[in-house]
C-alpha positions as a Markdown table, in Angstrom:
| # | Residue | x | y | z |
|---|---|---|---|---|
| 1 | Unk | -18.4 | -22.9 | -15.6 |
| 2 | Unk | -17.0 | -24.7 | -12.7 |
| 3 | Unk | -19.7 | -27.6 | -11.1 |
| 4 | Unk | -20.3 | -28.0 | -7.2 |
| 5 | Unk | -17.5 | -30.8 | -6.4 |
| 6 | Unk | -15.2 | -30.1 | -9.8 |
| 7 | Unk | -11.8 | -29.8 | -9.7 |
| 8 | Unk | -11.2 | -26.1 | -10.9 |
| 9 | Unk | -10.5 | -25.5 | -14.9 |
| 10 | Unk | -8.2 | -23.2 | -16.3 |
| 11 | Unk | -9.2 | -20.1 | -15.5 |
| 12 | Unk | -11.0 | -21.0 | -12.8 |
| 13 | Unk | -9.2 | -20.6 | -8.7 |
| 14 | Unk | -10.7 | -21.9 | -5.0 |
| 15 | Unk | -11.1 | -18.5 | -3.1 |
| 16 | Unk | -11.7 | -19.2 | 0.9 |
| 17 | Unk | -14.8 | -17.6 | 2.3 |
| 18 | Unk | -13.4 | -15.4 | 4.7 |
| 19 | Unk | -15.8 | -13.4 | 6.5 |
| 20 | Unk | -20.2 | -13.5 | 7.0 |
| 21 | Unk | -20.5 | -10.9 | 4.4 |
| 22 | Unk | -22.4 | -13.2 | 2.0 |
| 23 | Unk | -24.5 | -15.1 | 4.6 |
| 24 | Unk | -26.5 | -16.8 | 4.4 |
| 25 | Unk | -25.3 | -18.0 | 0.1 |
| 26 | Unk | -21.4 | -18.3 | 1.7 |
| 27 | Unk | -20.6 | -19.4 | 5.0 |
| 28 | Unk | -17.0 | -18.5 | 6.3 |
| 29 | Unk | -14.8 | -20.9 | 5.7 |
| 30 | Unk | -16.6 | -22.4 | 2.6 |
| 31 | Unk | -14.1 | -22.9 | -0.1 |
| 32 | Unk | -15.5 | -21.3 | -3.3 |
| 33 | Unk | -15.2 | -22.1 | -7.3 |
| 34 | Unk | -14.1 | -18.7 | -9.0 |
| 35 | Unk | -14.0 | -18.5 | -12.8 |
| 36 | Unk | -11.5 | -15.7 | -13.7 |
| 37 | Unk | -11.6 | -15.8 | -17.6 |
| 38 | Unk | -14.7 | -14.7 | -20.0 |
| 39 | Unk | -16.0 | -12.8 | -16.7 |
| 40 | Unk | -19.9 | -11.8 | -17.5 |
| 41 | Unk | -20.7 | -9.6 | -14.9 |
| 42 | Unk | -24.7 | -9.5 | -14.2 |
| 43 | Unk | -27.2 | -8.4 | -11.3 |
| 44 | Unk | -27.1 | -11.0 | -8.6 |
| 45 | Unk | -23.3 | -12.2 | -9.9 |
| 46 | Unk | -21.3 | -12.9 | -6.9 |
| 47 | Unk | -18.1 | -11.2 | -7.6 |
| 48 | Unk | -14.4 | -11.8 | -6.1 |
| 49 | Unk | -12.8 | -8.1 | -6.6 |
| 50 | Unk | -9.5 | -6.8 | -5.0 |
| 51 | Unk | -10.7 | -3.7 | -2.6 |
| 52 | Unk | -7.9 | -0.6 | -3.7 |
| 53 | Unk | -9.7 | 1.7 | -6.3 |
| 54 | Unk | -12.5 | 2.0 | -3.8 |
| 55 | Unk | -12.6 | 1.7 | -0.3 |
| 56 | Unk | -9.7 | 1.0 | 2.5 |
| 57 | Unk | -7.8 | -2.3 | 3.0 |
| 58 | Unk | -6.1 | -2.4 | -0.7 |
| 59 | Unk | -4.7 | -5.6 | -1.8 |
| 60 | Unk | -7.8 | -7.5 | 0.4 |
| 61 | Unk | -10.1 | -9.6 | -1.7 |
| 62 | Unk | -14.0 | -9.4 | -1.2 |
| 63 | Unk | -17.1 | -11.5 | -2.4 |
| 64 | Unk | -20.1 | -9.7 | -3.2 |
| 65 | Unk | -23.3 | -9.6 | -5.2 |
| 66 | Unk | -23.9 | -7.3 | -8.1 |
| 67 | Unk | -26.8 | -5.6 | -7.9 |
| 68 | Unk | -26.7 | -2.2 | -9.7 |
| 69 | Unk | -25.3 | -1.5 | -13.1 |
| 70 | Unk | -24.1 | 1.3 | -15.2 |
| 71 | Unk | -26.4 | 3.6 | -15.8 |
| 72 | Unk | -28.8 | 2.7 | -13.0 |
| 73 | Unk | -30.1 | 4.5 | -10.2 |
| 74 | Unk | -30.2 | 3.1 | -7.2 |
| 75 | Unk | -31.7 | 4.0 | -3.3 |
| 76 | Unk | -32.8 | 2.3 | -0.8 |
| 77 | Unk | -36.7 | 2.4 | 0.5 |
| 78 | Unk | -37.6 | 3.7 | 3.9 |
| 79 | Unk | -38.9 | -0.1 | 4.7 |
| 80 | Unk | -35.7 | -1.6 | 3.7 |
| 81 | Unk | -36.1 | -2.2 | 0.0 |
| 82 | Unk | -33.7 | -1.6 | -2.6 |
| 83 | Unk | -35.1 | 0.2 | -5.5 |
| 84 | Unk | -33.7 | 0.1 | -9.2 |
| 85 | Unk | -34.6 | 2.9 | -11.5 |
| 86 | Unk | -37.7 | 3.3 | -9.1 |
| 87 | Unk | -38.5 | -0.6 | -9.0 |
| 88 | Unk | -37.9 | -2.6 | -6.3 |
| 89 | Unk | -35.1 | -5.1 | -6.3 |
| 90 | Unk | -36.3 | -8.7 | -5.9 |
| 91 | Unk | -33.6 | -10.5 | -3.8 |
| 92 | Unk | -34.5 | -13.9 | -3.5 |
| 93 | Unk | -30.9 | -15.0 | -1.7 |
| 94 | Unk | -31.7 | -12.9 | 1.2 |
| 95 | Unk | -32.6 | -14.1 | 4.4 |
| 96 | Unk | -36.1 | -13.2 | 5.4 |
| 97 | Unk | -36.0 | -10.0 | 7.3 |
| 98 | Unk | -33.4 | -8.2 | 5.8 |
| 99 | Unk | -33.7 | -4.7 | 5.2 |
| 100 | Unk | -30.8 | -2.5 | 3.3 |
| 101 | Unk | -31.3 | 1.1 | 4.9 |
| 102 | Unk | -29.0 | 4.5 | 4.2 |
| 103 | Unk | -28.6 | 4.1 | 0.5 |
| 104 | Unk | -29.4 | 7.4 | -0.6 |
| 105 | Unk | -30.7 | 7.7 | -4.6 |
| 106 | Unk | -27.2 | 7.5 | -6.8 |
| 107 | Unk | -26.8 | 6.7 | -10.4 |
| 108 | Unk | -24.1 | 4.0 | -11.5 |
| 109 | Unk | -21.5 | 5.2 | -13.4 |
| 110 | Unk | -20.2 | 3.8 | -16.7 |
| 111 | Unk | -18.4 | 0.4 | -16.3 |
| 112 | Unk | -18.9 | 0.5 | -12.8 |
| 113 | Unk | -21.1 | -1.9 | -10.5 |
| 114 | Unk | -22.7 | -1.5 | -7.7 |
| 115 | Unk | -22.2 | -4.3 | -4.9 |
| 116 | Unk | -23.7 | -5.5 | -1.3 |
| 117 | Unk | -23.2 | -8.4 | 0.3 |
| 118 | Unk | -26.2 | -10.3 | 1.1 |
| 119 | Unk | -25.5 | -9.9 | 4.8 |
| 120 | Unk | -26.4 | -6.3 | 4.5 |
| 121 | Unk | -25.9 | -6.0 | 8.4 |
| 122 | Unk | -22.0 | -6.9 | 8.4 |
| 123 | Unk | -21.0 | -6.3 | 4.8 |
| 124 | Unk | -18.7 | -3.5 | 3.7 |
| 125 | Unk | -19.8 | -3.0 | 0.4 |
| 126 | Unk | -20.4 | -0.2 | -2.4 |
| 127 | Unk | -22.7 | 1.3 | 0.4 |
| 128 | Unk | -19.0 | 2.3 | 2.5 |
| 129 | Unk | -16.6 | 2.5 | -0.6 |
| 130 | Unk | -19.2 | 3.3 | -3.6 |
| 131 | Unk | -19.6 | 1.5 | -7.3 |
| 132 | Unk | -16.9 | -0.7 | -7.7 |
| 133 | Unk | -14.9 | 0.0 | -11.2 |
| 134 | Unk | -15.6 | -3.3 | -13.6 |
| 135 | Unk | -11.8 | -3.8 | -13.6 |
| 136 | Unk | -11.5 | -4.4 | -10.0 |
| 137 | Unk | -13.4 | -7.9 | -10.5 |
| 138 | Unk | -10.9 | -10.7 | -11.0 |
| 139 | Unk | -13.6 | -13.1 | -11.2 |
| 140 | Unk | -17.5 | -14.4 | -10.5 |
| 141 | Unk | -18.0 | -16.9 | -7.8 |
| 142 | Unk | -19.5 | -20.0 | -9.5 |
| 143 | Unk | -19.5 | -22.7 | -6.7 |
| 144 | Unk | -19.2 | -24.1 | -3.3 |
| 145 | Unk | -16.7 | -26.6 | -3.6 |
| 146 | Unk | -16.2 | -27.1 | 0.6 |
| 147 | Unk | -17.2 | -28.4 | 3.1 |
| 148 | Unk | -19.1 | -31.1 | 1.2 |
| 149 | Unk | -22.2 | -30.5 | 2.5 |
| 150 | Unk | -22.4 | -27.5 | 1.4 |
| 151 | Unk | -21.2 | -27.8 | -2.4 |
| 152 | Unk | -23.4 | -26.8 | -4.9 |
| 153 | Unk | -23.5 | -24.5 | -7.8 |
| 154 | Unk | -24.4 | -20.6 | -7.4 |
């Protein structure tokens, strides 16, 4: 795994941050560490996967966090929660105040991932183009590498 400040490894690429999708954790422009080998895709990963089998916009890159997973169902509360299995989600990289709304209950298929970006207001996610298939992630987001006052590991 990459550290805040390393020069990448193999198997490991800089991604730019190119949209507020995953504010307030990436800032646009920040220039992020991705590992893209030995990929160990958990809830709360960050994920770089190329948009295509779902969505619009094929061949475009995205960043965002994992947070359903195969089998699981998944909804979002009336107050802006996201439940799992009927347990709420804690989602400690959100910004206070944030509410996910409009995710109606849904179960995660097999080797498929369900992903939102932590700016849930201006994030087109799994809530738009549904569970992303595991193949479409190239790789998890493991650093901020740039601007230097932002680097740190994730």
């Amino acid at each position: 795994m990459g550290q805040a400040g390393a020069a990448p490894a193999i198997g490991d690429t800089i991604f730019d941050v190119a949209s507020g999708a995953m504010e307030p954790t990436l800032q646009q422009g920040d220039k992020v560490l991705v590992r893209t080998t030995g990929l160990e895709v958990r809830r709360g990963t960050v994920v770089v996967l190329k948009r295509g089998t779902g969505g619009t916009d094929p061949g475009i890159f995205v960043m965002s966090r994992v947070v359903g997973l195969p089998g699981e169902a998944i909804e979002s509360t009336t107050d802006g929660h996201v439940l799992i299995d009927g347990r709420i989600l804690g989602e400690p990289y959100l910004a206070a105040g944030t509410i996910t709304s409009g995710l109606s209950r849904q179960t995660v298929p097999a080797g498929d991932y369900f992903v939102i970006g932590d700016n849930r207001s201006n994030s087109r996610d799994s809530r738009f183009f549904g569970p992303m298939p595991g193949e479409a992630a190239i790789g998890i987001a493991t650093a901020i590498v740039s601007p230097p006052d932002r680097a740190r590991s994730l």
